[in-house]
C-alpha positions in Angstrom: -102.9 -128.6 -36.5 -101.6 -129.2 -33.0 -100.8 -125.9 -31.4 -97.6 -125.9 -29.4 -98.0 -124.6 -25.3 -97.4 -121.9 -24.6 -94.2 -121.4 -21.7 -94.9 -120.6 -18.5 -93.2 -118.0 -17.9 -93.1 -118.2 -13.7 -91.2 -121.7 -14.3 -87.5 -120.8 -15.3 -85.2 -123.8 -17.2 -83.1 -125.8 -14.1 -80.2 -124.4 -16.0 -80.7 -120.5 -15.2 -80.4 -120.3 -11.4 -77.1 -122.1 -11.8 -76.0 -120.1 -15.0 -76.4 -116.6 -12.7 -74.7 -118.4 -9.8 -71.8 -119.0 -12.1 -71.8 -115.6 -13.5 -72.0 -113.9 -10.1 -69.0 -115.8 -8.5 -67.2 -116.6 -11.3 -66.9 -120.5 -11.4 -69.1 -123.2 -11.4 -72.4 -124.1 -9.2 -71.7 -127.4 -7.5 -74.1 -129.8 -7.8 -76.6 -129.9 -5.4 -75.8 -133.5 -3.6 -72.0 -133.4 -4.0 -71.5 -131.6 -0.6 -70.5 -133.9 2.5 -69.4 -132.6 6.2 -66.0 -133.1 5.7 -65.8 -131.4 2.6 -67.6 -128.8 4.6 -65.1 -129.0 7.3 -62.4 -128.9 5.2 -64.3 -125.7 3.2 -64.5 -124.1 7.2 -60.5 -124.6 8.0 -59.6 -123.0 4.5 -61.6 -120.0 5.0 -60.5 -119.6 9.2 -57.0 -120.2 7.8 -56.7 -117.2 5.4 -59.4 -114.6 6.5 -60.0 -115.7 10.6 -62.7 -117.1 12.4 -64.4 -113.3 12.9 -65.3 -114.4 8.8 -66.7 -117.7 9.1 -69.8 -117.8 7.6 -71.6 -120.2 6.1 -71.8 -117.4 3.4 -67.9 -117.3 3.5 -68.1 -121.4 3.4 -70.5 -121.4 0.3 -68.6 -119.1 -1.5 -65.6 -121.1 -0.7 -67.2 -124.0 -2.3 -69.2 -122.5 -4.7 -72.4 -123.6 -3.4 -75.0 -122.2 -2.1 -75.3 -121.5 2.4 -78.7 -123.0 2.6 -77.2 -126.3 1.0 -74.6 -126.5 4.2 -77.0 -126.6 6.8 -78.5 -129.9 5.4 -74.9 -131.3 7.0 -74.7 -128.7 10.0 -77.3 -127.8 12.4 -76.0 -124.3 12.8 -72.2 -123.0 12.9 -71.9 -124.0 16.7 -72.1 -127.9 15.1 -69.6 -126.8 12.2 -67.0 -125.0 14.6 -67.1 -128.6 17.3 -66.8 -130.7 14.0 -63.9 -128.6 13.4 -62.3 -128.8 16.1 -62.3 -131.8 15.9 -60.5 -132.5 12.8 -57.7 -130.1 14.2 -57.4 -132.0 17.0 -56.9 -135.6 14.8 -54.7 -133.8 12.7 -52.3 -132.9 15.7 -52.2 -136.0 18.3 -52.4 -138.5 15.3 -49.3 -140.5 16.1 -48.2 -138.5 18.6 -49.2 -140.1 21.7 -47.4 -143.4 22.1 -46.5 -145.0 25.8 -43.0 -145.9 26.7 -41.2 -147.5 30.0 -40.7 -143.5 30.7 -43.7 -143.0 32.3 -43.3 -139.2 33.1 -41.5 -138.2 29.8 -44.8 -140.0 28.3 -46.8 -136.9 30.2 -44.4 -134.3 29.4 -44.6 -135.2 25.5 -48.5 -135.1 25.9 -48.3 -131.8 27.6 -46.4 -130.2 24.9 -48.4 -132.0 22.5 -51.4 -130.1 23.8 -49.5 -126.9 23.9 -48.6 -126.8 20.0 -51.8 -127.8 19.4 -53.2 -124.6 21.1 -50.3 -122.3 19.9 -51.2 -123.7 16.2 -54.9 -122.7 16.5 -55.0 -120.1 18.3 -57.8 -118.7 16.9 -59.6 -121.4 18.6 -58.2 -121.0 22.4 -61.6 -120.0 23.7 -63.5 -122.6 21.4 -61.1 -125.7 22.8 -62.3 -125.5 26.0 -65.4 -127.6 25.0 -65.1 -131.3 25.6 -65.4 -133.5 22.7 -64.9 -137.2 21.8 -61.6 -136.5 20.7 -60.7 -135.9 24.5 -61.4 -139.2 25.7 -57.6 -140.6 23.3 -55.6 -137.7 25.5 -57.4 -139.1 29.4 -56.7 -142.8 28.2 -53.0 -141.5 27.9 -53.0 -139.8 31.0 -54.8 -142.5 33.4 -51.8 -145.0 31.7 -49.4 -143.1 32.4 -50.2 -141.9 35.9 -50.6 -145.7 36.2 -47.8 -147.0 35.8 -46.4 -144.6 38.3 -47.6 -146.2 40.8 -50.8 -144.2 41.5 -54.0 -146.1 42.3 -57.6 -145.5 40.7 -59.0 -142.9 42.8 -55.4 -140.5 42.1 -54.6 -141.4 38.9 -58.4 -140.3 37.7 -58.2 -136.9 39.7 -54.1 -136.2 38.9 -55.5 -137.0 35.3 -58.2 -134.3 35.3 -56.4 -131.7 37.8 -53.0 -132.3 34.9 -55.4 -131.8 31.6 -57.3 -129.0 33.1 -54.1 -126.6 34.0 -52.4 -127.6 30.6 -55.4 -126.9 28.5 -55.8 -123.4 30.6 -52.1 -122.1 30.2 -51.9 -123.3 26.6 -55.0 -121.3 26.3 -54.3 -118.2 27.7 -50.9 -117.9 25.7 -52.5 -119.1 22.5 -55.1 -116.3 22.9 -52.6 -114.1 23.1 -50.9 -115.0 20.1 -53.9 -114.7 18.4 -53.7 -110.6 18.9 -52.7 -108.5 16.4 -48.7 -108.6 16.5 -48.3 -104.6 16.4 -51.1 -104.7 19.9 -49.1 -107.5 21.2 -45.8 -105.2 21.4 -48.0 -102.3 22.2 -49.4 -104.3 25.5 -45.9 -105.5 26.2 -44.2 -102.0 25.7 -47.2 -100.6 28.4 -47.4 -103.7 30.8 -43.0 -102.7 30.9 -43.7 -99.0 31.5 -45.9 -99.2 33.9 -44.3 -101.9 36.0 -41.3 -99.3 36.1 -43.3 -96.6 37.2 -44.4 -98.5 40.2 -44.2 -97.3 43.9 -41.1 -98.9 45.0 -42.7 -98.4 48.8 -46.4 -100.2 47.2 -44.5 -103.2 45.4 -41.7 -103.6 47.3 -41.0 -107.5 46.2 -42.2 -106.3 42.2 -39.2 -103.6 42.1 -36.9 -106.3 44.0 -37.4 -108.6 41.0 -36.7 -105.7 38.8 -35.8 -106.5 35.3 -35.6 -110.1 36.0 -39.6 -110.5 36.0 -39.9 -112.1 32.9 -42.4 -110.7 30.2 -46.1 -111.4 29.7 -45.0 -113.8 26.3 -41.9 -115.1 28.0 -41.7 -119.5 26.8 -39.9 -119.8 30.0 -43.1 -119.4 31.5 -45.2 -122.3 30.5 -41.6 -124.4 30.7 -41.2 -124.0 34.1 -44.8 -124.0 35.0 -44.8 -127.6 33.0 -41.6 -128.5 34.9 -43.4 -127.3 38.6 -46.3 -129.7 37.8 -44.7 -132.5 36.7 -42.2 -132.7 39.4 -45.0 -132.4 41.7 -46.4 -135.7 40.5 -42.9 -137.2 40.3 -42.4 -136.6 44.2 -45.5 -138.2 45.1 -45.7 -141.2 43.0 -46.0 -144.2 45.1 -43.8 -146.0 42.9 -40.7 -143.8 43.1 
């Protein structure tokens, strides 16, 4: 009579591990080759969106997907990669369509400028993060270099106007989006101070501060960025050589 094996009892059935996974989160195991980057991506933005980036994890991220975090770095490096692939896909999802050339040559550069502004003030979270070059960059200096073009400016100023124009939007949009990205009741409570204390001044030690008095706008004033936009831009209107 043939004598059945014995199990081993160090090799478990396939079907355990994912059994326990599924009682410890509550839903499914995905399957093990089902995961992609953008589905990754797409995992990342959910989990930034409703708890912030502080929790991005690829513990948060495997949760989100029900998967396990070791599986995601067979896609990502390491969450630098994931954070620039991210990035990324916010970016797309804001310029698509939005930058398109007309006759208007300066109204072209204001409408990228507040492109990039909404972008920032949309993701705030990601102020310090946006600073980073990437591919998608290249889309918003063709626009630029065009534009600056067909003011009138040659190669050598359009290429430098270009830069000098992306690098001042991107840093105001920045600094504003980070502050948005404060808690709101620390926001009013840094407003409320910065207000105080500018009242309590030495009158004799800022004379041209108590001059402006209440007409120095606050530190999350729009106006701010508007006319700091409108400064630049009519800068480069003046000295187009086609105007």
């Amino acid at each position: 009579m043939a004598t059945r094996k014995a199990a081993d009892p160090a090799k478990k059935p396939a079907a355990t591990s994912a059994a326990k996974a599924t009682k410890a989160t509550g839903r499914p195991r995905r399957a093990r080759d089902s995961l992609s980057r953008e589905i990754i991506v797409a995992a990342a933005d959910r989990v930034v969106e409703r708890e912030g980036l502080d929790r991005l994890t690829f513990q948060s991220i495997g949760e989100e997907l029900g998967a396990h975090p070791t599986s995601i770095y067979r896609h990502f490096r390491d969450k630098d990669e994931l954070l620039l692939a991210l990035i990324d896909t916010l970016r797309a999802r804001s310029y698509s369509g939005g930058m398109v050339a007309t006759d208007d040559w300066l109204a072209d550069l204001r409408a990228q400028a507040h492109l990039i502004h909404d972008h920032y003030m949309r993701y705030p979270e990601f102020a310090l993060q946006m600073a980073l070059r990437r591919p998608t960059d290249f889309s918003s200096m063709e626009f630029s270099i065009g534009a600056l073009r067909r003011g009138g400016y040659d190669r050598e100023q359009a290429a430098l106007y270009a830069r000098a124009l992306g690098q001042l939007i991107r840093s105001a949009s920045s600094i504003q989006a980070a502050l948005t990205a404060i808690p709101a009741e620390v926001q009013d409570a840094d407003e409320l101070t910065w207000q105080m204390d500018r009242r309590r001044l030495d009158p004799e030690e800022y004379p041209e501060i108590a001059w402006a008095g209440e007409a120095l706008p606050g530190i999350r004033d729009p106006r701010a960025w508007e006319t700091a936009l409108d400064l630049l831009l009519e800068s480069i209107e003046r000295h187009a050589p086609g105007v």
